[in-house]
C-alpha positions in Angstrom: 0.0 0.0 0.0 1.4 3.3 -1.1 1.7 6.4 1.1 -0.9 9.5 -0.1 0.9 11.8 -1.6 -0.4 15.2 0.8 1.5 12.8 3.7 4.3 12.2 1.8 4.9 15.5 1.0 4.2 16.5 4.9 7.2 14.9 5.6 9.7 17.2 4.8 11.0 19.8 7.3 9.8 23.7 5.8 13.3 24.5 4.5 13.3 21.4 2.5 9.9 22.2 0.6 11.3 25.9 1.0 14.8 24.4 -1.1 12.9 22.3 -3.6 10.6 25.5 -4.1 13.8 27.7 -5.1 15.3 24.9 -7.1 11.8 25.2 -9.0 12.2 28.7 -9.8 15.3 29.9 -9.0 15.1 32.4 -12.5 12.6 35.0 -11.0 15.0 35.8 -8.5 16.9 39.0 -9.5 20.1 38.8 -8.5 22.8 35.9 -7.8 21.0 32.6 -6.9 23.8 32.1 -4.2 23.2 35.8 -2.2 19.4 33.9 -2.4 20.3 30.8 -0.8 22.3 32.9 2.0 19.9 35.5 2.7 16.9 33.0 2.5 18.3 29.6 4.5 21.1 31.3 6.1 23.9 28.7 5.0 26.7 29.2 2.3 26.2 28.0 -1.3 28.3 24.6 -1.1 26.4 24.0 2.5 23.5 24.4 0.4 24.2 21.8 -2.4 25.1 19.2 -0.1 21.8 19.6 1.9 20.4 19.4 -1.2 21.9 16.6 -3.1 20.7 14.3 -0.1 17.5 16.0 -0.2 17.0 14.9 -3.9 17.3 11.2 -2.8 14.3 11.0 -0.7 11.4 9.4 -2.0 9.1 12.6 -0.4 10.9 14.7 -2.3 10.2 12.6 -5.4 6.3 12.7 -4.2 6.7 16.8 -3.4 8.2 17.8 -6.6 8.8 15.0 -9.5 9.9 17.2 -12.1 12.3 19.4 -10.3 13.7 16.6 -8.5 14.3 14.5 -11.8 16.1 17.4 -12.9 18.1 18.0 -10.3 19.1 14.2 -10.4 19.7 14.1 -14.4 21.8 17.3 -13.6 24.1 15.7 -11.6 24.1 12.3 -13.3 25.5 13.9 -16.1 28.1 16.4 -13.7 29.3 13.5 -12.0 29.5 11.7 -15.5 31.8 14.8 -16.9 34.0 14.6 -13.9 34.7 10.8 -14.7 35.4 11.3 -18.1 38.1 14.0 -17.3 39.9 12.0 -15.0 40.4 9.0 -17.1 
């Protein structure tokens, strides 16, 4: 039996929702996405990514935001793909 979505999506803390929310629409913010992510979670850009790239793992994620979050995992499929490539 499969989890409703509405509970699912309950499950993450507000900054996540908040994260996956910016991730969404990051390009109607004027200005540097990275002075965003400061001023708006209070953490540094790298902080940021690595909260983020764990966040993108979790199935209520998945259930909060499918598209964003299968973009944000393509994304880095294919960085972490580049960086193999260059070191062989």
């Amino acid at each position: 039996m499969s989890v409703p979505t509405h509970t699912v999506t309950n499950m993450l803390t507000d900054t996540e929702a908040r994260m996956l929310d910016l991730e969404a629409s990051w390009w109607k913010y004027a200005g540097a996405k990275e002075a965003h992510i400061l001023a708006a979670f209070d953490m540094t850009a790298t902080r940021y990514y690595q909260v983020l790239s764990r966040l993108i793992e979790r199935p209520e994620a998945l259930a909060a935001q499918p598209m964003t979050v299968r973009r944000l995992l393509r994304l880095r499929d294919e960085r972490r793909a580049l960086r193999r490539e260059a070191v062989r």
